[in-house]
C-alpha positions in Angstrom: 155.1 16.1 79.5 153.1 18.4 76.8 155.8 20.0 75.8 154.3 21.9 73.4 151.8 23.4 76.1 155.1 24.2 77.5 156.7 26.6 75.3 153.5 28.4 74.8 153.0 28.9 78.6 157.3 29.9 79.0 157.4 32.1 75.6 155.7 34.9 77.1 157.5 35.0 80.1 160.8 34.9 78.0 159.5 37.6 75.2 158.9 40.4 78.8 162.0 39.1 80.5 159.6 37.6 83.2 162.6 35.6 85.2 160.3 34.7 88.1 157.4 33.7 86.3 160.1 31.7 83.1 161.7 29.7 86.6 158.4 28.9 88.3 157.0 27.6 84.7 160.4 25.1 84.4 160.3 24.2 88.3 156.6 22.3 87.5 157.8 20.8 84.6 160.9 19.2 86.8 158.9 18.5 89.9 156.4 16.5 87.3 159.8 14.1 86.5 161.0 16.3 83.4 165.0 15.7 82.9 166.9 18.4 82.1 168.0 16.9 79.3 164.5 16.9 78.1 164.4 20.2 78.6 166.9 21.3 76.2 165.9 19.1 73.4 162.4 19.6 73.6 161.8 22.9 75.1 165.1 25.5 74.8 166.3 24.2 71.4 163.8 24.8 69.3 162.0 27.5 71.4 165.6 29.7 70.5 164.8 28.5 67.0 161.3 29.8 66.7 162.7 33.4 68.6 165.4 33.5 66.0 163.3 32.8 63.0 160.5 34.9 64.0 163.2 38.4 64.9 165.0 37.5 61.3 161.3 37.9 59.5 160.7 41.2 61.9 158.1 39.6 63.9 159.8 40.3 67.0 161.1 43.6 68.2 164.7 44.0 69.5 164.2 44.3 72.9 161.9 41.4 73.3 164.5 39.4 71.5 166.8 40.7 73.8 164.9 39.6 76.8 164.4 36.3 75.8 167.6 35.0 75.0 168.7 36.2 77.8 166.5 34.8 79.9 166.9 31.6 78.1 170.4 31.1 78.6 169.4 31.3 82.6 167.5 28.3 81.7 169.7 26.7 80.1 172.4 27.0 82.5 170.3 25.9 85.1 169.8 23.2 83.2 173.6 22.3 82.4 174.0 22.0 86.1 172.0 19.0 86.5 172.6 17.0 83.1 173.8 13.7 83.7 177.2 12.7 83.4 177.9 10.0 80.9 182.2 8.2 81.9 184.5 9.7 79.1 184.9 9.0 75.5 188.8 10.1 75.7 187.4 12.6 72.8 188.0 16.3 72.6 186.1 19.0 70.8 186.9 22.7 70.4 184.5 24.6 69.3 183.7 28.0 68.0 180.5 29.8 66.4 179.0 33.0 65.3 179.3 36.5 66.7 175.5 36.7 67.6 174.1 36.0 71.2 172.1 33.1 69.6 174.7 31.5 67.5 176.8 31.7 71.5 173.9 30.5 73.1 173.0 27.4 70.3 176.6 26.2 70.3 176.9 26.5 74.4 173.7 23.8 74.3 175.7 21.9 72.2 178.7 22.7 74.2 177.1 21.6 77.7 175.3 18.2 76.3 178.5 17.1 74.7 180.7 17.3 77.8 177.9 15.3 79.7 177.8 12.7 77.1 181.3 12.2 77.8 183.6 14.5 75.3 186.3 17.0 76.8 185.0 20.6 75.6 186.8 23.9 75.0 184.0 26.6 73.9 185.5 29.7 72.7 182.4 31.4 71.5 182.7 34.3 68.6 185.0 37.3 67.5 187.6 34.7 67.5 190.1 35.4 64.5 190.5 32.3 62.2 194.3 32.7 62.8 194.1 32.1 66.6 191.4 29.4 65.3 194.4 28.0 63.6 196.9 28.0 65.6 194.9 26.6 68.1 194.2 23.8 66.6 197.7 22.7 65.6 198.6 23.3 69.1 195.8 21.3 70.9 195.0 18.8 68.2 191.4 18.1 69.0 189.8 15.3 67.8 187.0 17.2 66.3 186.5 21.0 65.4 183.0 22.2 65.7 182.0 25.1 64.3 178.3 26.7 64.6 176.4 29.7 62.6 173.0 31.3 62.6 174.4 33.8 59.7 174.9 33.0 55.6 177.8 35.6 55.5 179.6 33.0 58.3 179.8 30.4 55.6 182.2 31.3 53.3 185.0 32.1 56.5 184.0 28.6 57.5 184.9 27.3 54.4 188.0 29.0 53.7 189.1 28.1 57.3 188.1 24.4 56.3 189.9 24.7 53.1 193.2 26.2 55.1 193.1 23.2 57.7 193.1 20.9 55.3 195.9 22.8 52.4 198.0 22.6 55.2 197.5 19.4 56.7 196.9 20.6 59.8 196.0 18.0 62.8 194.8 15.0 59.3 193.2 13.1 61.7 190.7 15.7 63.3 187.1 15.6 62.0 185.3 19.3 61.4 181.7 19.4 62.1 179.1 22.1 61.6 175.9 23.3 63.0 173.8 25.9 63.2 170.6 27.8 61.0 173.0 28.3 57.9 173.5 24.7 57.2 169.6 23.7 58.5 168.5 26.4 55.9 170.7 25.6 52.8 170.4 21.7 52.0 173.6 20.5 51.3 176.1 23.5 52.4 177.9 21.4 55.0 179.3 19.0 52.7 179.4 21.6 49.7 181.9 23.7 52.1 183.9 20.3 53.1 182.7 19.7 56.6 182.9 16.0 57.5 180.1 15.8 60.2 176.6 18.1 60.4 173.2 17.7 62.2 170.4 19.7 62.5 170.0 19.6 66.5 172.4 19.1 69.4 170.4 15.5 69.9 171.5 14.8 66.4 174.8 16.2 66.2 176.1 14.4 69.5 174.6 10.7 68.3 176.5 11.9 65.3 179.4 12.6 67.1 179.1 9.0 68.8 178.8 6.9 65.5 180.4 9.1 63.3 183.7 9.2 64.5 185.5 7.9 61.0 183.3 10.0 58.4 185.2 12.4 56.5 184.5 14.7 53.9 185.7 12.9 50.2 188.2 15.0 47.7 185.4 15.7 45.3 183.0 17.3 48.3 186.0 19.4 49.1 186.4 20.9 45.6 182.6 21.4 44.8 182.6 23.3 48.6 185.1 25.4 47.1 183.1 26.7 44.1 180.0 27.1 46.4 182.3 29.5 49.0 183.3 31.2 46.0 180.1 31.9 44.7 178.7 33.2 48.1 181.8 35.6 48.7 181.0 36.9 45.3 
C-alpha cells in the first residue's frame, strides 16, 4: 500500500467533512489487504499530525479543522473495531490527556492499540481535575499512568502532578509515561519533567510499553524537571 498516495487522496475528503467519499477511500485500501492496524500508524496518526500542525501555523481554517477530526475519529473507530486482539499482559494503564479534540483523539489511538496489544485501559480523556487524577490513582493503582498533550501550557500541570505522585509516594511501583506534540516538539521535556517512559508515536510508545516495563525516571531527572516546570509556569 502507497500510503502516502493515501492521505493525499483521504485529506480532502476529511478537510470538507466528505464521510461518504473519506469511507469509500479506506474501504479500497482494506479490500487491497490493508490492516487496520496499518491504518492507524501509517495513515490516521500522522495525517492528525499534519492537520494539527498546519491549524496551529493558520493554514487551516476552523471549520475545516473541525470537519476533519471529526471525521477522523469515524475512522478511527472503525478501525478500533477490527484491530487484532493480542492474550493479556495482566498490565493496566489509565490514562488522561489534553482538553483539545486532537489531544482526545491522539490519546484514544493510543488508548485503542494498547488494549489490543493486550493492556487493561481506562481512558478518561480531558477537563479531568488533577485531584480526581490523584485520587484515582491511589485507588486503582495502575501499573502505568499515561498522560498525553498537544499544548505547552499542559506541561507544567503534568509536571507538578508528576512531582505530587511521587512527594507523596503514591502507587511507587507505577511507571508515568507521556505523549503527545509537547514532548515531540521540545527535545528532552519528558525526562526534564520526571516522566519515566515517552515515545513519539503510538507504535513507539506501546513497544515502549512492552520492553520498558522497569525504566524509571533517576532522582537527578526529577529535580532538573522541576526547574524546567518552573521556568515554563513563569
Amino acid at each position: 500500500m502507497n500510503f502516502e498516495a493515501l492521505k493525499e487522496r483521504l485529506f480532502p475528503m476529511l478537510v470538507t467533512g466528505d464521510r461518504v467519499g473519506a469511507r469509500a477511500i479506506v474501504n479500497e485500501a482494506v479490500e487491497s489487504g490493508t490492516s487496520a492496524e496499518e491504518l492507524t500508524h501509517e495513515c490516521y496518526w500522522p495525517m492528525l499530525d499534519m492537520i494539527n500542525l498546519m491549524y496551529r501555523e493558520d493554514k487551516m481554517a476552523s471549520l475545516a479543522h473541525h470537519y476533519a477530526t471529526r471525521l477522523l475519529r469515524s475512522l478511527v473507530d472503525q478501525a478500533q473495531a477490527n484491530y487484532e486482539q493480542k492474550p493479556t499482559r495482566e498490565r493496566s494503564i489509565m490514562m488522561f490527556c489534553g482538553a483539545t479534540e486532537v489531544d482526545d483523539l491522539a490519546a484514544q489511538m493510543v488508548a485503542d492499540l494498547a488494549e489490543a496489544d493486550g493492556y487493561s485501559v481506562s481512558f478518561g480523556g480531558g477537563g479531568v481535575s488533577w485531584d480526581e487524577i490523584m485520587a484515582e490513582v491511589h485507588t486503582r493503582t495502575p501499573d502505568v499512568l499515561l498522560l498525553f498533550s498537544s499544548a505547552a501550557s499542559d506541561a507544567p500541570h503534568i509536571r507538578i502532578l508528576i512531582d505530587s505522585i511521587r512527594d507523596i509516594q503514591a502507587c511507587p511501583n507505577m511507571q508515568i509515561a507521556v505523549g503527545g506534540g509537547v514532548f515531540n516538539r521540545a527535545e528532552g521535556l519528558a525526562a526534564e519533567i520526571g516522566a519515566d517512559l515517552w515515545a513519539t508515536t503510538p507504535r513507539e510508545l506501546v513497544h515502549s510499553l512492552n520492553t520498558q516495563a522497569d525504566r524509571r525516571a533517576t532522582p537527578d531527572q526529577r529535580t532538573v524537571g522541576r526547574h524546567r516546570g518552573d521556568a515554563m509556569a513563569a
